[in-house]
N, C-alpha and C positions, 0 to 999 in steps of 0.2 A: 504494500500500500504506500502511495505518495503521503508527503506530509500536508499536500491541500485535502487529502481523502480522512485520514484520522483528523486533522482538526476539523472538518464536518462530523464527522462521527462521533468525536469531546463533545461538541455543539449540541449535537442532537441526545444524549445523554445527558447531560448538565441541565438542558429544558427537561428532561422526563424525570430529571430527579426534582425538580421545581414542583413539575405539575403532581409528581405522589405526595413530596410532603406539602401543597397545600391545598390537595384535596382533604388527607388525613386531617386537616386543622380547619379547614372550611366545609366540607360536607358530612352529613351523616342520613341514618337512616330514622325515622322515628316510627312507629305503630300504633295507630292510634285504638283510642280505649274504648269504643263506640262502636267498632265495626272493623272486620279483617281486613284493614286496608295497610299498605306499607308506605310511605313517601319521603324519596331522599329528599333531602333539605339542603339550604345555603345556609348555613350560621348565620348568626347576624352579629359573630366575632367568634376569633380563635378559640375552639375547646379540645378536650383531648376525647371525648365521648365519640364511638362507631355507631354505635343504634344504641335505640330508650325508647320505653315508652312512653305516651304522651302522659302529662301529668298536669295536676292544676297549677300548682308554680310554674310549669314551662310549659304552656300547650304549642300546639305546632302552629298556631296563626300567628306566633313573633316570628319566627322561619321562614323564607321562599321556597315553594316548592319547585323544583325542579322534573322531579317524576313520581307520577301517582300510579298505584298497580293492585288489583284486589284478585288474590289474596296475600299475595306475594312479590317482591319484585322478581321478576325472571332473572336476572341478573343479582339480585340480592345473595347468594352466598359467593359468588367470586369478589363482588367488592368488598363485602365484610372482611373476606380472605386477606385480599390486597391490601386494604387497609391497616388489621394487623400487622401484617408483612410494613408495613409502610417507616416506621421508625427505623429498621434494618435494611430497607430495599433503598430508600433515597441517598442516604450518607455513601451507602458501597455504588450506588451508579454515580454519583457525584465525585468518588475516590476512583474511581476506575475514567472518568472522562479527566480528571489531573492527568492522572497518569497517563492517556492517551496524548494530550497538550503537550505534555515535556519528551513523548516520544516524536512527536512531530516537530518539536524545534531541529531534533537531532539527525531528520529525513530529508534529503531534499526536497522541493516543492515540483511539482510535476511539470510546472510551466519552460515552456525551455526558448530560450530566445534567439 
């Protein structure tokens, strides 16, 4: 690989590690107490919570929904998944796009004049 191909590559890891940890900090999932419905949410500020159900102190109408699904999200246990994973998976894509940046300082660039 040239070194314009791994600093695309750093690039494109470095956003994915963005966008896991601040899904984990900005999205969750909530169930509400009324009816088997599931709707991920938008926080309406950083929490460390993945799914809850709704409650009187926090009902889901301070939240934006993003997706409504009854009874379940379809997708609803790969993001809970992922989410977990989320504290572990962003630092190592973000350690691993480092490493790819300082291997492409040491590659030439593909461009040849």
């Amino acid at each position: 690989m040239s070194g314009d191909s791994l600093r695309r590559l750093a690039a494109g890891l470095l956003v994915l590690s963005v966008l896991v940890g601040g899904s984990r900090l900005f999205t969750g999932v909530i169930y509400l107490a009324d009816e088997p419905t599931a709707l991920l949410v938008l926080k309406r500020g950083p929490a460390l919570w993945i799914e809850r159900p709704e409650s009187q102190d926090r009902p889901f109408a301070e939240q934006i929904v993003l997706d409504r699904e009854e009874p379940d999200l379809v997708y609803g246990g790969l993001y809970v998944a992922l989410m977990r994973m989320a504290p572990i998976l962003a630092p190592a894509l973000a350690g691993v796009a480092l490493l790819l940046m300082a291997l492409a300082r040491r590659r030439p660039s593909g461009k040849r004049g």
